[in-house]
C-alpha positions in Angstrom: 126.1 231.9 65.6 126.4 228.6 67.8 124.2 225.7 68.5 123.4 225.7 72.2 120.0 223.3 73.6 120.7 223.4 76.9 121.1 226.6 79.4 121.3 226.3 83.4 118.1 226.9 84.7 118.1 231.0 85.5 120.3 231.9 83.2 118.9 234.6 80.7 116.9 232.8 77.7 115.3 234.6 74.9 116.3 237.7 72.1 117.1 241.1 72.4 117.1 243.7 69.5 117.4 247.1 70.4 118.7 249.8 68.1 122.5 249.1 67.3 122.3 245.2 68.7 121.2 242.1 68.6 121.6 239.0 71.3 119.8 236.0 72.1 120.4 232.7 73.8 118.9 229.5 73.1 116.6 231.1 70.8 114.4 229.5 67.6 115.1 230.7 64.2 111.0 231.3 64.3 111.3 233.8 67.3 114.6 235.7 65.6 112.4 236.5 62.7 109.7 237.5 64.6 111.4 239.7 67.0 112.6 240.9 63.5 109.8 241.7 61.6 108.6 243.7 64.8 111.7 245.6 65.5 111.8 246.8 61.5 107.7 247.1 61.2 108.6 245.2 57.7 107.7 241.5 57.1 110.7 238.9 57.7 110.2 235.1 56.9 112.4 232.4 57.8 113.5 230.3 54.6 116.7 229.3 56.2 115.2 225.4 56.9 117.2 225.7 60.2 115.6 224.3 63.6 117.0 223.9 66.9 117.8 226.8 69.6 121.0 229.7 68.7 123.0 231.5 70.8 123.7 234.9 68.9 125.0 238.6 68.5 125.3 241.0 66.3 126.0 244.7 66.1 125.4 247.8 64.1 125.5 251.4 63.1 122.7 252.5 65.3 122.4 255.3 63.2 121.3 254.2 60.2 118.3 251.9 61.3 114.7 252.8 62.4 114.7 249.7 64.8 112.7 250.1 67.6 113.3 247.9 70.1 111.4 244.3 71.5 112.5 241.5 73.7 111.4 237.8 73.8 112.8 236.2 77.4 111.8 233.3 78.2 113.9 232.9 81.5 116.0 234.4 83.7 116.0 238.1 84.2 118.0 240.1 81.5 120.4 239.7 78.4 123.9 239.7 78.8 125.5 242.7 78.2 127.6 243.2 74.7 129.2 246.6 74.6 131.5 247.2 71.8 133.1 250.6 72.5 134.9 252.6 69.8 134.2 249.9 67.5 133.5 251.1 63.7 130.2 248.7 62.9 128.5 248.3 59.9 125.1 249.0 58.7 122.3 246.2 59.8 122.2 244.2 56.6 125.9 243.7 57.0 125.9 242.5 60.6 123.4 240.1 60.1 125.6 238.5 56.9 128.5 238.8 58.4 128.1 237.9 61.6 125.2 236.0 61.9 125.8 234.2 58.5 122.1 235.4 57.2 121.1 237.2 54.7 118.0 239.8 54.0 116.4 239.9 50.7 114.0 241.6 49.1 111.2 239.1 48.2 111.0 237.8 44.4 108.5 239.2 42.3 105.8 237.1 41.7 103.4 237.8 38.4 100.0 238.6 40.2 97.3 236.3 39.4 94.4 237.9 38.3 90.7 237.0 37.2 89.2 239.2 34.8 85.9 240.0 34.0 85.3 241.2 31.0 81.1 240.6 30.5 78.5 240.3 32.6 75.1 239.4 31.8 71.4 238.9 33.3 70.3 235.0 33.9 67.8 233.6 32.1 64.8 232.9 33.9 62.7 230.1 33.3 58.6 231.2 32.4 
């Protein structure tokens, strides 16, 4: 993943994930996670701390996700292309770590917090 502010103006700007890859250009860590959480209908939150626009790809066994797929563009006309032919990839999970340098975890479990009632009774009214 690189750091990159500036594109020329018309040049392709935004994210792409459609089953088996990933690309974006000059894209927020906000709107990767987004893009996401809507590709995997699961929740994704960003705890990475990192701001500022990415440049990015990543690819996958196609295969083994149930991505569907969504697109943020936010100029130009349409993502580079990033065909990888006869290429062995790994599973999604893996692609992101490895190529992307993020990681997916499953959220900590947090103890529920819980009010109990355990008695109810009628007011006292005043005669």
């Amino acid at each position: 993943m690189t750091i990159r502010v500036e594109h020329p103006i018309g040049e392709w700007q935004g994210i792409e994930v459609a089953p088996g890859r990933l690309v974006g250009q000059s894209a927020p860590m906000s709107r990767l996670t987004r893009i996401l959480a809507l590709s995997t209908g699961q929740t994704v939150l960003d705890s990475t701390g990192l701001s500022g626009t990415y440049d990015l790809q990543a690819h996958w066994r196609s295969s083994n996700t149930g991505l569907s797929l969504h697109q943020w563009t936010y100029d130009g006309a349409a993502p580079p292309t990033t065909a990888r032919p006869g290429e062995v990839l790994p599973s999604l999970e893996e692609a992101l770590r490895t190529e992307l340098g993020l990681l997916l975890e499953e959220p900590k479990r947090r103890p529920a917090q819980r009010i109990v009632i355990d008695r109810v009774e009628q007011p006292q009214t005043k005669d």
